[in-house]
N, C-alpha and C positions, 0 to 999 in steps of 0.2 A: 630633484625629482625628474627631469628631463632627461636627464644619461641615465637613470634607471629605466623610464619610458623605453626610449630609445635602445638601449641592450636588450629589454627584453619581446621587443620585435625581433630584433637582431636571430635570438634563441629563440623562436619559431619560424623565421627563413630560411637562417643559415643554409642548413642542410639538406635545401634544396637548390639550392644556387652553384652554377657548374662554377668549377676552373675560368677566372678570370684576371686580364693585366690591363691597364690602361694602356689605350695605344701611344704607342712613341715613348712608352718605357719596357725595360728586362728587369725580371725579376732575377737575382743570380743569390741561391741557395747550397748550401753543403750535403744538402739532405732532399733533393728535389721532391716537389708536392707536398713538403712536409713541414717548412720550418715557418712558413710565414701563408697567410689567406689574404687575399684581400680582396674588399667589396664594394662597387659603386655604391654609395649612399646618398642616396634619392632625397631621406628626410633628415638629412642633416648636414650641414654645410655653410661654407660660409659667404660663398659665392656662387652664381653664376647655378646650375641644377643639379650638382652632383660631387661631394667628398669623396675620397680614398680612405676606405676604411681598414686600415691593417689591425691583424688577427696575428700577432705572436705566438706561434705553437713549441717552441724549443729554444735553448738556450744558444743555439749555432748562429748567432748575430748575420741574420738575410740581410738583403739591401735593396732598394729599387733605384735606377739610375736612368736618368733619362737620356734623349738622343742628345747628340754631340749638335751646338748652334756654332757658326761662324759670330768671330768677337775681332775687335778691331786691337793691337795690342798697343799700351798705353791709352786707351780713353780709359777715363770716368767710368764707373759702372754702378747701379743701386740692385740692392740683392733681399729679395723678402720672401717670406711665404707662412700662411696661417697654421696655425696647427688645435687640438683640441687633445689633451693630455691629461685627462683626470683618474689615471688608472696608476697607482703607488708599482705596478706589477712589472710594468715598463716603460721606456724613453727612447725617443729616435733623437739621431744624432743627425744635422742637414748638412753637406758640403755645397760649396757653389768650386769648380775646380776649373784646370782648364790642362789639353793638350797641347805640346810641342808640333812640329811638323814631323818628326819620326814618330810620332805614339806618347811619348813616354810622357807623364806626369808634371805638371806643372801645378805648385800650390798654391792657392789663394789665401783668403783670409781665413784663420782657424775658423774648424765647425763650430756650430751651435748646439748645444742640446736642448731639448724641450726641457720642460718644467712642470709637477703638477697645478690644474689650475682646473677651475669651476668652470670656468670660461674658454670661450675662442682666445689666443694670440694672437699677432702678429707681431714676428720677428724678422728686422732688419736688418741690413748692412749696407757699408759701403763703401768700392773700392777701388786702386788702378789695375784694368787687365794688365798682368804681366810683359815684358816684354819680346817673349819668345813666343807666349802662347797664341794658338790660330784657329783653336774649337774650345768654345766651353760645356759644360755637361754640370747638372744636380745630381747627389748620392742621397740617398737616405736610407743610413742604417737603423737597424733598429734593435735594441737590448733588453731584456729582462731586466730586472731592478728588483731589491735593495743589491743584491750580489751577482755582478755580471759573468762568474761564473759556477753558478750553480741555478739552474732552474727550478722556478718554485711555482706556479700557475699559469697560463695564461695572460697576454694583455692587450690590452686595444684602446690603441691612437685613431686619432684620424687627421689627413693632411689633406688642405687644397691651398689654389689660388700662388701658384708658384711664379713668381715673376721674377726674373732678368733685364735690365735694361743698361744700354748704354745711354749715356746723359740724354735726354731730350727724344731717346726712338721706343720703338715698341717692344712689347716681350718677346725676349726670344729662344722661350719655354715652351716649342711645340706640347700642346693638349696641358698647362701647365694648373689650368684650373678639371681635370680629370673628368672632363664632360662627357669625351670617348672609350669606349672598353671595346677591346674584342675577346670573344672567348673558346677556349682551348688552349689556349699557347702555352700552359706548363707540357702540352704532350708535343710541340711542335716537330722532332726530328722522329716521330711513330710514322707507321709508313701513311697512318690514315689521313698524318693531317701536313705531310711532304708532298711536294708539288712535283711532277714528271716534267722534267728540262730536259731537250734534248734538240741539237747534239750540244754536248757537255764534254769539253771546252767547244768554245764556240767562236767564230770572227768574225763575224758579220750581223747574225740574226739568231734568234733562240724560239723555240717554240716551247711552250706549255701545256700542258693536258690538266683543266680543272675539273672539280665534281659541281659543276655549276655555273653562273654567270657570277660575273664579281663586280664590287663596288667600285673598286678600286687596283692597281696592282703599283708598288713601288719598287727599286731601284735602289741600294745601299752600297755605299763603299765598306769597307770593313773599319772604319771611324765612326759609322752611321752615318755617314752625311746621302741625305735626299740627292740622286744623281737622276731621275727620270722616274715620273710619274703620267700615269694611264688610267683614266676614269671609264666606269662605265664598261666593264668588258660583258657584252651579251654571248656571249660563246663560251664554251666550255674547253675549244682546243684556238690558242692566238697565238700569232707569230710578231717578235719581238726584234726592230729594230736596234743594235747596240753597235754600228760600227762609228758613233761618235766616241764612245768608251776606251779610254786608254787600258790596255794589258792591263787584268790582275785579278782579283778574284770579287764576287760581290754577292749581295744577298738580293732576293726574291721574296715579294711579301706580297700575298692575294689576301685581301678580304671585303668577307660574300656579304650578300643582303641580311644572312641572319646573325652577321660579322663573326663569322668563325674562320682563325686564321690560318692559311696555307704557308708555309716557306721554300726554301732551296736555296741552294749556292749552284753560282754559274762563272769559269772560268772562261775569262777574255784571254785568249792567246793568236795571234795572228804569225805564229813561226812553222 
């Protein structure tokens, strides 16, 4: 009686609820705005105030992945995160993975898949970081069900409370319990919601032109790793120290008080 409750709230908000992603994850779809929705959920969770409620709309197997954490190679590691799976229509599959120091793919321990179940889960593991790899990162895809390729309705999971740990330290699953969302980000690279960088490439300093004061503004390698972080921006036009930055290209991420997110890429070139 409770997942009935609770969907059908669902189908009287829904569709008023804009485009939204939890911060410190990408959503990466074949069919953008189209294949997958998801919702902070307020009233239902299993932790902490807020689930990820994903909305299956097509058979194009989406995925959310979270940002890349620094993992020590060779420690110990425990691997978990909750899930609520009582919809026969689909199943998310979680990876716990980890990068090389070129990019490329390092495997961990097979995915899990959910299960149908009445109830919350929580599913475990546990294992040795690799010894090559130097970032780890969460996937979660997600599939239509009984037949993964043929689409037959709609289904809806919900995920929180993601943790990472090396033996003995803390998560390190930025936003891993989904308590932050910002919203617009399926439109990021529209000219509405791209950030004016300039000059662009840049060696020393970068200035920005916002449509408002920001919360926050971050710094990305193209691994996602956090390289500089600035709170608080009360201006709308700021000038951005980056000659600590080595050469090469990185991401720009503003968001405002009503957390709607800005981007851009800004190339470091000093030749």
């Amino acid at each position: 009686m409770k997942f009935i409750t609770i969907f059908f709230v669902f189908l009287l908000i829904g569709a008023t609820v804009h485009a939204q992603v939890p911060l410190n994850w990408t959503v990466d779809e074949i069919n953008p705005n189209e294949d997958v929705t998801l919702y902070p959920d307020e009233s239902f969770f299993s932790e902490g105030m807020k689930s990820c409620h994903l909305q299956l709309n097509s058979g194009a197997v989406p995925y959310l992945v979270s940002d890349v954490y620094n993992v020590t190679p060779g420690a110990a590691y425990e691997f978990s995160f909750d899930v609520f799976d009582n919809d026969t229509a689909g199943q998310v599959k979680v990876y716990a993975d980890f990068y090389d120091t070129y990019g490329f793919d390092v495997f961990g321990q097979a995915p899990v898949f959910s299960s149908d179940s009445s109830e919350w889960q929580t599913i475990s593991r546990e294992g040795v970081i690799p010894a090559q790899a130097v970032v780890g990162y969460v996937l979660i895809k997600f599939y239509n069900q009984p037949d993964l390729y043929n689409f037959t309705t709609t289904a809806h999971i919900w995920i929180d409370d993601i943790r990472f740990r090396q033996t003995g330290g803390d998560n390190l699953v930025t936003n891993g319990g989904f308590e932050e969302w910002v919203v617009g980000v399926d439109d990021i690279w529209n000219d509405e919601n791209t950030l004016l960088i300039y000059p662009n490439p840049a060696q020393d300093a970068v200035n920005l032109k916002l449509p408002g004061s920001a919360k926050f503004i971050v710094i990305s390698d193209m691994m996602g790793r956090e390289v500089l972080r600035i709170n608080s921006i009360a201006k709308d036009n700021y000038r951005i120290e980056i000659k600590t930055l080595p050469e090469g290209i990185y991401l720009i991420s503003a968001v405002q008080e009503d957390n709607r997110l800005f981007q851009g890429k800004i190339v470091v070139s000093r030749r």
